[in-house]
NUKE-285187 format. One record per residue (C-alpha): residue number from 1; residue in one letter; z, y, x. Coordinates in nm, 2 decimals, always signed. Layout:
% residues N
[NUM 'A' [Z Y X]]
...
This chain:
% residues 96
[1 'X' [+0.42 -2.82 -0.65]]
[2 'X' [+0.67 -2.66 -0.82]]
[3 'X' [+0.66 -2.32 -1.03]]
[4 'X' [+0.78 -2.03 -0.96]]
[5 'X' [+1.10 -1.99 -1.24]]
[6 'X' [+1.17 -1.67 -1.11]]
[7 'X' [+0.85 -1.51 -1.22]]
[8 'X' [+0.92 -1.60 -1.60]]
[9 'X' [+1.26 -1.43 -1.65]]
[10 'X' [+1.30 -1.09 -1.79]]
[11 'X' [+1.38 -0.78 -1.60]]
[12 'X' [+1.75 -0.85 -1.72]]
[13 'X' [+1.80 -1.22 -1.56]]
[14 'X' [+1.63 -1.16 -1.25]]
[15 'X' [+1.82 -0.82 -1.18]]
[16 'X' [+2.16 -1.07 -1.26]]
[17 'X' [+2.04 -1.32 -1.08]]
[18 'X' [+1.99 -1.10 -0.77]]
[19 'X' [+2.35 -1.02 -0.85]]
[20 'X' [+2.48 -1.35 -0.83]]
[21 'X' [+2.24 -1.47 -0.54]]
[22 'X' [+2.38 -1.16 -0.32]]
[23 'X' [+2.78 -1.29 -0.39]]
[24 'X' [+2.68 -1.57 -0.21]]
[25 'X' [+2.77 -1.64 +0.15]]
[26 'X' [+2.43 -1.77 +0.20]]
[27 'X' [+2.28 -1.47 -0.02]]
[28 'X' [+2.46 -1.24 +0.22]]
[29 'X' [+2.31 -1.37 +0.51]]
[30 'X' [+2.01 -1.41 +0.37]]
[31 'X' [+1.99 -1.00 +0.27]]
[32 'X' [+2.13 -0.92 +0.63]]
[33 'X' [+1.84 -1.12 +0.79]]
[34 'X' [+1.58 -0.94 +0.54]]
[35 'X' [+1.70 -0.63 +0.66]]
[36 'X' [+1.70 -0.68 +0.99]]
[37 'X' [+1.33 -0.80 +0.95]]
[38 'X' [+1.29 -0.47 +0.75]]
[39 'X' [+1.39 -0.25 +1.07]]
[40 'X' [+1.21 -0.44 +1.31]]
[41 'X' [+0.89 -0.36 +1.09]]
[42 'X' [+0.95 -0.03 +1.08]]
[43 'X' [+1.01 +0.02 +1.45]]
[44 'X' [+0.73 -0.14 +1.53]]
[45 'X' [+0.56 +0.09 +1.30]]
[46 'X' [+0.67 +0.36 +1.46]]
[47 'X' [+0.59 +0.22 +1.80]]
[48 'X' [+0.25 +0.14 +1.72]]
[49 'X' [+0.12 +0.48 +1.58]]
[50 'X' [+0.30 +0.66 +1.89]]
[51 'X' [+0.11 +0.39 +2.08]]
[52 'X' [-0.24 +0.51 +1.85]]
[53 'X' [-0.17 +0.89 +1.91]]
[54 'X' [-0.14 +0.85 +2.33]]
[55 'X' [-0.44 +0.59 +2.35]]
[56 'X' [-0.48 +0.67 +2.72]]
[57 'X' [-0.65 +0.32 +2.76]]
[58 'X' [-0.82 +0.07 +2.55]]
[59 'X' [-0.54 -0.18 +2.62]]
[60 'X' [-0.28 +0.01 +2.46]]
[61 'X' [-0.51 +0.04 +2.15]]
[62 'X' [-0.55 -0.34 +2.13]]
[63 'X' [-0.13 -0.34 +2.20]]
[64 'X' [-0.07 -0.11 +1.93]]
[65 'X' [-0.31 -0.26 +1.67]]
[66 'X' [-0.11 -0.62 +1.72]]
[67 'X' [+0.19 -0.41 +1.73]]
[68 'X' [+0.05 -0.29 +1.37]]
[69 'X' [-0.06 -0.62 +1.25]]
[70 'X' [+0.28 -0.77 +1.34]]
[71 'X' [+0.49 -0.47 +1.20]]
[72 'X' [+0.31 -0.50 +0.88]]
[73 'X' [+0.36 -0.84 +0.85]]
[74 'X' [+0.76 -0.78 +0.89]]
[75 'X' [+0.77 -0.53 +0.63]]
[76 'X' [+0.63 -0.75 +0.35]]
[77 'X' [+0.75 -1.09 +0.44]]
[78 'X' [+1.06 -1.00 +0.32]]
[79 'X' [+0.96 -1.00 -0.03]]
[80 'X' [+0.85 -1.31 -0.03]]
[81 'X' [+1.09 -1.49 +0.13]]
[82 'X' [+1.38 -1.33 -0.08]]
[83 'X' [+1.14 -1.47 -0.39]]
[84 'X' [+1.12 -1.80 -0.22]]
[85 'X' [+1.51 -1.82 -0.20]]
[86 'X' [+1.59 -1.66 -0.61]]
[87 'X' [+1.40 -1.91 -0.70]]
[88 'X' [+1.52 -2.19 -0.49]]
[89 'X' [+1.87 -2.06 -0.59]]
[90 'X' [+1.76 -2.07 -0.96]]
[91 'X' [+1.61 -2.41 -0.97]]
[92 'X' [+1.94 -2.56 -0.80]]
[93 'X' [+2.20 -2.38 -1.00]]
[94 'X' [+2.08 -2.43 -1.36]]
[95 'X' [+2.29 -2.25 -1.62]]
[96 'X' [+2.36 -2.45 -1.96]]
């Protein structure tokens, strides 16, 4: 298992890193994916409380807590994932 290199940079590095990541063409489809996750989850947020507040029946209750689970899930992943690929990025392209 490898470490996570990303994690023991300064505030500094990583916000350049970012930088350099994002000029790529794969960085750039990377953060347009993210943010597209990012909207989903907040739609489905959305959809899911209006889905809490009109509980007419207990299967929309169970439909909107999935919803919820699933929406939160999409707003967090992201994080991660962009982490995953910095330091991916960083352990490829090591500077000298």
């Amino acid at each position: 298992m490898y470490k996570l290199k990303y994690y023991s940079l300064t505030k500094d590095e990583q916000y350049d890193l970012k930088e350099e990541f994002s000029n790529t063409e794969f960085g750039q489809n990377i953060n347009k994916r993210l943010t597209r996750l990012i909207i989903l989850g907040i739609m489905g947020l959305i959809f899911s409380i209006y889905l809490f507040m009109s509980h007419s029946n207990i299967w929309e209750i169970l439909t909107a807590c999935i919803l919820l689970i699933f929406s939160l899930i999409f707003l967090i992943a992201p994080h991660y994932i962009k982490i995953n690929k910095l330091n991916n990025y960083l352990i490829k392209h090591k500077k000298k």
